[in-house]
MIVEXVO-179740 format. One line per field, with one value per atom (N, C-alpha, C, O, CB): residue in one letter; x, y, z. Coordinates in steps of 0.2 Angstrom, whole numbers, plus 5000, padded with zeros to 4 digits. Glycine has a CB too. Example, Ala and Ser with C-alpha at 12.3 -4.5 7.8 and 13.67 -1.06 7.14 Angstrom:
2
residu = a/a/a/a/a/s/s/s/s/s
c1 = 5066/5062/5066/5071/5057/5064/5068/5064/5067/5070
c2 = 4972/4978/4984/4983/4978/4989/4995/5000/5006/4997
c3 = 5039/5039/5039/5042/5045/5035/5036/5039/5040/5029
//
This chain:
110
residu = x/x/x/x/x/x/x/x/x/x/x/x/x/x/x/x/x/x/x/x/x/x/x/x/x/x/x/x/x/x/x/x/x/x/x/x/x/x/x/x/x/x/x/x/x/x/x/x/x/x/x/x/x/x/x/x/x/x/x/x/x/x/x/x/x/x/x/x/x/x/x/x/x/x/x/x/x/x/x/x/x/x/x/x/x/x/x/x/x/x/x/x/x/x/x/x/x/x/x/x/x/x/x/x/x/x/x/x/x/x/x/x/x/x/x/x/x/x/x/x/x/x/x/x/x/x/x/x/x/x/x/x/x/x/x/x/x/x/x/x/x/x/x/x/x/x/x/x/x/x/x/x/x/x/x/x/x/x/x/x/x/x/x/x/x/x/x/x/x/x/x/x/x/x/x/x/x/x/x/x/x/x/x/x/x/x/x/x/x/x/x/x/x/x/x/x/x/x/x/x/x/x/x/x/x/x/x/x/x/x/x/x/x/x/x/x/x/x/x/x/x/x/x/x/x/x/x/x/x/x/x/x/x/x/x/x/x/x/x/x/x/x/x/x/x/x/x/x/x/x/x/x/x/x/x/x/x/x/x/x/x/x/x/x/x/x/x/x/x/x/x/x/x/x/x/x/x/x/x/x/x/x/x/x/x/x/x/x/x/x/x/x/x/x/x/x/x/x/x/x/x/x/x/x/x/x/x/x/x/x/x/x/x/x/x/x/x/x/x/x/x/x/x/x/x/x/x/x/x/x/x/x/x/x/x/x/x/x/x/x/x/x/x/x/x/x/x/x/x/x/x/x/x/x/x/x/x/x/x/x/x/x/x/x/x/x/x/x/x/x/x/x/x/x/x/x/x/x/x/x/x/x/x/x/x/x/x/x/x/x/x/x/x/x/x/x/x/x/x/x/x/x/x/x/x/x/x/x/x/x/x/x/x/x/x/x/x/x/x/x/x/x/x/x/x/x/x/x/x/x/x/x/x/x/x/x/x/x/x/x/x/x/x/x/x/x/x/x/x/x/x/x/x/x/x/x/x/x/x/x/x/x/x/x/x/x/x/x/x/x/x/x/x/x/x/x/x/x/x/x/x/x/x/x/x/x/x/x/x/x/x/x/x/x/x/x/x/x/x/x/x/x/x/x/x/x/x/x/x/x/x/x/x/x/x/x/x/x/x/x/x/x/x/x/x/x/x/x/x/x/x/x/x/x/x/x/x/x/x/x/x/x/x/x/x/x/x/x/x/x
c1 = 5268/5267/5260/5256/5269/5258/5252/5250/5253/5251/5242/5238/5233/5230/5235/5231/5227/5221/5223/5229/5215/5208/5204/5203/5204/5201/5199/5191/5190/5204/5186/5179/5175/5177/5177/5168/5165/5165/5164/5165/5167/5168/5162/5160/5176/5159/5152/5152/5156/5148/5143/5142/5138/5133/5139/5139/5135/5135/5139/5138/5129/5127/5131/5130/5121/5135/5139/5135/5130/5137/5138/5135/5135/5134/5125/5136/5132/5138/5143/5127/5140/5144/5145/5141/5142/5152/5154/5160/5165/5154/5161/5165/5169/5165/5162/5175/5179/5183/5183/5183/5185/5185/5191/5191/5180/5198/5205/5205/5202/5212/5206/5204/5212/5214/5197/5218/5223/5222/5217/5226/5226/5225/5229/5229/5230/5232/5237/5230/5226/5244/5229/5225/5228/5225/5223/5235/5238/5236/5237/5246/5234/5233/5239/5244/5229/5237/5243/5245/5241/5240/5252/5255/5258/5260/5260/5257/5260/5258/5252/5258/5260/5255/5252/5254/5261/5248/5244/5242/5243/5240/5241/5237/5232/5230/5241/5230/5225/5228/5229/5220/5229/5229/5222/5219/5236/5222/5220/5220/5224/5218/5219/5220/5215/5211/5226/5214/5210/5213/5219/5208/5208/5210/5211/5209/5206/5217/5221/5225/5228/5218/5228/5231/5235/5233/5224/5240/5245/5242/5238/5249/5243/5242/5243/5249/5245/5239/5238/5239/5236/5233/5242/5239/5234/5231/5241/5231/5223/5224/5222/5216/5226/5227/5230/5231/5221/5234/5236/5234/5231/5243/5238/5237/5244/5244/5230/5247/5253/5254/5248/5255/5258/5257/5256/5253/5260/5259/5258/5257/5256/5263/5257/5254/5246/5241/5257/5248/5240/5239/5244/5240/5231/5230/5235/5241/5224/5234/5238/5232/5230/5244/5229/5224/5226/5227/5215/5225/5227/5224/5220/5226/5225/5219/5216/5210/5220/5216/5207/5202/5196/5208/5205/5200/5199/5195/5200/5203/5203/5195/5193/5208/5193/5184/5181/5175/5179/5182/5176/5179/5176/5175/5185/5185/5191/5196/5189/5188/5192/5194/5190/5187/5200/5206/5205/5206/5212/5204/5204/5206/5207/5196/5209/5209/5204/5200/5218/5205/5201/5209/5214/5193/5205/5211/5213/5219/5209/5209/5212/5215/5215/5209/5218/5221/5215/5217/5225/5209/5204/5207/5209/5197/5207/5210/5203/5200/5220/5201/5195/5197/5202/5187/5190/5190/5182/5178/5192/5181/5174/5175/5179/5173/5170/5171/5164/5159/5173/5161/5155/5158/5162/5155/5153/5150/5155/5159/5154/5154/5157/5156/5151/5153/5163/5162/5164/5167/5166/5162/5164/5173/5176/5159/5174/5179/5186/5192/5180/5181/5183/5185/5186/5178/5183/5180/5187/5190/5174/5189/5195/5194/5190/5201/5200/5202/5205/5210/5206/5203/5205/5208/5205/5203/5216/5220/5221/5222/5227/5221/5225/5232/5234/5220/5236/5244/5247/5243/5250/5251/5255/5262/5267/5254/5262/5270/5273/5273/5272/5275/5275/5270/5270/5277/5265/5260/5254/5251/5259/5250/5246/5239/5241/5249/5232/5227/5226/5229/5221/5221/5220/5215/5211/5213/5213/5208/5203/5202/5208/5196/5191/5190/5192/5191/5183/5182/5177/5172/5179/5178/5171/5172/5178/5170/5164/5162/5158/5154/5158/5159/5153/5150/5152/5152/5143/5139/5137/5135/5134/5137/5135/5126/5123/5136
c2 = 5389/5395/5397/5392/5393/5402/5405/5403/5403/5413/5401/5400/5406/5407/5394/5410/5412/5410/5408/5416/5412/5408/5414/5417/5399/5416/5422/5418/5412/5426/5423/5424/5429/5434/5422/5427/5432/5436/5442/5434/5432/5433/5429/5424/5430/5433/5432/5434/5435/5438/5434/5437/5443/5442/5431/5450/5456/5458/5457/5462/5461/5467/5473/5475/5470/5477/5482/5487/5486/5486/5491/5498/5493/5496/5504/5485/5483/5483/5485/5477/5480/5478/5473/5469/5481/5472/5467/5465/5468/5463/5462/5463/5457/5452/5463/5456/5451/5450/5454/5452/5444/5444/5440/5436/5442/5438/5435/5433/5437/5441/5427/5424/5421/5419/5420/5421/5421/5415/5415/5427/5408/5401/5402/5398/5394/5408/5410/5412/5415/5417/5411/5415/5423/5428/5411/5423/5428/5435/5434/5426/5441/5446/5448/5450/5453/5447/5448/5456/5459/5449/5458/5464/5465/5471/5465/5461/5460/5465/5464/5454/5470/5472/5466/5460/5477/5468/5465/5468/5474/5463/5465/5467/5464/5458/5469/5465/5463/5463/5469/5465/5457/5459/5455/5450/5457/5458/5453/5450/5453/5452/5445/5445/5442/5438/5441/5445/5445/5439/5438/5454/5435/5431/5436/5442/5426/5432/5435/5439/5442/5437/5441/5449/5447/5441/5456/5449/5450/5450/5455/5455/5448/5449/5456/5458/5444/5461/5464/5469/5466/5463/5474/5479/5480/5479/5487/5480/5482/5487/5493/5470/5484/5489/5486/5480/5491/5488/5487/5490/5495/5486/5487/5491/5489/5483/5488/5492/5493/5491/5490/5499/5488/5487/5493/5493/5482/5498/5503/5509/5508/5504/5515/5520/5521/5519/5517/5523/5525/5518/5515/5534/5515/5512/5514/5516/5514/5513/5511/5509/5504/5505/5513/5509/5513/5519/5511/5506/5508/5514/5517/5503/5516/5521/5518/5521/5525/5511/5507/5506/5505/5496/5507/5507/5513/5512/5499/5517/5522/5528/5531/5524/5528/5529/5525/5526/5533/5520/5511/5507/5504/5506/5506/5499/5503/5507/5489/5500/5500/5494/5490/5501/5493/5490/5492/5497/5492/5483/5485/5479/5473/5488/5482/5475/5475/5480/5471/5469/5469/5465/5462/5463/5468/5465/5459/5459/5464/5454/5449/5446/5440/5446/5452/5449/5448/5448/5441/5448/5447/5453/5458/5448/5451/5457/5456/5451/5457/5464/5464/5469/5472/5466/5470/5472/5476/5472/5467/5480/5483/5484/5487/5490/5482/5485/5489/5486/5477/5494/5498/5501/5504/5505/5499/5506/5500/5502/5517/5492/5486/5490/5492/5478/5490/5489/5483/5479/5493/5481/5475/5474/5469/5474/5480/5477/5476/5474/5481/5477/5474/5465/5463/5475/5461/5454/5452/5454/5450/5448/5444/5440/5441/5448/5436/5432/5437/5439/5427/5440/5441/5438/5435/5443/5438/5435/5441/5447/5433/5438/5441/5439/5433/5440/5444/5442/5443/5447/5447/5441/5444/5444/5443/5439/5446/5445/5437/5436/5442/5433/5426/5421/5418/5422/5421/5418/5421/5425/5418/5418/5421/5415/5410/5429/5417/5413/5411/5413/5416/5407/5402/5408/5405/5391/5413/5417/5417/5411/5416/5420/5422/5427/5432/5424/5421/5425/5430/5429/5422/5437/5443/5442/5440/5451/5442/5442/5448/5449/5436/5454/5458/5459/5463/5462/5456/5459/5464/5468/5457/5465/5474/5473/5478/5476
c3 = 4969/4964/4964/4965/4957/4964/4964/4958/4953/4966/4959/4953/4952/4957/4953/4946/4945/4939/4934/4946/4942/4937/4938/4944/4942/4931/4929/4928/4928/4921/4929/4928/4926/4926/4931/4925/4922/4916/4914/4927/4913/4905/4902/4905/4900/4897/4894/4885/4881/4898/4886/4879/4881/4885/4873/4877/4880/4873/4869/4887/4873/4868/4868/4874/4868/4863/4862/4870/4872/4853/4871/4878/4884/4889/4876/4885/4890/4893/4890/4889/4899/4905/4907/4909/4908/4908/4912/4918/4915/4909/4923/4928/4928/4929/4933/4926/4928/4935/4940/4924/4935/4940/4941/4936/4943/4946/4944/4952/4956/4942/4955/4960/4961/4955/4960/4968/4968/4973/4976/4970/4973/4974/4982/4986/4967/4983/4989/4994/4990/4987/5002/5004/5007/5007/5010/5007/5009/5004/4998/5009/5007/5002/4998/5001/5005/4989/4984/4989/4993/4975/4988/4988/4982/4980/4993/4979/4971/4967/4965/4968/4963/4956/4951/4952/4951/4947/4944/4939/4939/4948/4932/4927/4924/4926/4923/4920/4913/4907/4906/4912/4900/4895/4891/4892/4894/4886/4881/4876/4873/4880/4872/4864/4861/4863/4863/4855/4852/4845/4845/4850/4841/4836/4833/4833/4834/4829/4825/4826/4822/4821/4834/4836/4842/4845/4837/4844/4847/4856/4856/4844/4861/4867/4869/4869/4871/4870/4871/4879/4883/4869/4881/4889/4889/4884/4891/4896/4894/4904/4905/4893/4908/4915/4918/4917/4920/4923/4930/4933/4932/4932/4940/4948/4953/4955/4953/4954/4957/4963/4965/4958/4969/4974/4978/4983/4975/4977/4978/4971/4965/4983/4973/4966/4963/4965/4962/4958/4954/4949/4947/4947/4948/4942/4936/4937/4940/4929/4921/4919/4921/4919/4914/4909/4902/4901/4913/4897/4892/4888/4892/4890/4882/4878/4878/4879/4872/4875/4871/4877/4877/4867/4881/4885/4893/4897/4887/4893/4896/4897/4893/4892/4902/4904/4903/4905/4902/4901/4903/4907/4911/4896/4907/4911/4917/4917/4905/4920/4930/4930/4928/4939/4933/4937/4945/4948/4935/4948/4956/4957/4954/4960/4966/4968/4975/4977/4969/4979/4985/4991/4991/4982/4997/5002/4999/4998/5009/4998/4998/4993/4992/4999/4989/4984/4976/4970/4986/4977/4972/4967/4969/4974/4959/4957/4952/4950/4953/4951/4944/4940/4939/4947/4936/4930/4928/4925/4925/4928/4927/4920/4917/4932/4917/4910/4908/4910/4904/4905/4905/4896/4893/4913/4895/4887/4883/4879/4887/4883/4878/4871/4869/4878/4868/4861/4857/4861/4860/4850/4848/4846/4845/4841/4846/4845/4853/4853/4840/4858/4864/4866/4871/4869/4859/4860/4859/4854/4855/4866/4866/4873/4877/4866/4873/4879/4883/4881/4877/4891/4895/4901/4905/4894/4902/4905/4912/4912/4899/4916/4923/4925/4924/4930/4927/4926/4933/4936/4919/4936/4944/4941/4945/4952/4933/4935/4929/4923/4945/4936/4934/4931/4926/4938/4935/4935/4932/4935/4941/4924/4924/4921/4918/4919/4922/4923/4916/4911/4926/4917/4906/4906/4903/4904/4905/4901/4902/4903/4896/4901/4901/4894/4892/4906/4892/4885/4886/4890/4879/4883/4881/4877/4875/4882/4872/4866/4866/4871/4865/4862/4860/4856/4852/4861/4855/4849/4848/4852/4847/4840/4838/4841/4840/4825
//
């Protein structure tokens, strides 16, 4: 079974930026679609983007002109996130479906 192990979650000041990152345990490049969710304490796991194995990106409204969804040949799947708001602060999970990573935390301070 494919493992996946999320990074580059941090603590940023509100407007500042960060890149996640979802790293696939398979060397073979995913053909898989992929997404991101998150959840915030207290609140329900969340959509946050995909990417199709073929087709356009999906990015939610909450975050629609800040954060990109990409992947890389090799299956790397990311997450550009730009112009953090506080209320962006959650655990972010990367999913293929079946298989999805323990999470990475954003924190953002006002």
């Amino acid at each position: 079974q494919v493992q996946l192990v999320e990074s580059g979650g941090g603590l940023v000041q509100a407007g500042g930026s960060l890149r996640l990152t979802c790293r696939r345990s398979t060397r073979l490049p995913g053909r898989e679609g992929m997404a991101w969710y998150r959840q915030a304490p207290g609140k329900e796991r969340e959509f946050v983007a995909m990417i199709p194995g073929s087709g356009t990106t999906i990015h939610a409204d909450a975050v629609k002109g800040r954060f990109t969804i990409s992947k890389g040949d090799d299956g790397t799947l990311y997450l550009q996130m730009n112009n953090l708001k506080v209320e962006d602060t959650a655990v972010y999970y990367c999913t293929d479906g079946p298989a999805w990573g323990q999470g990475t935390q954003v924190t953002v301070a006002s």
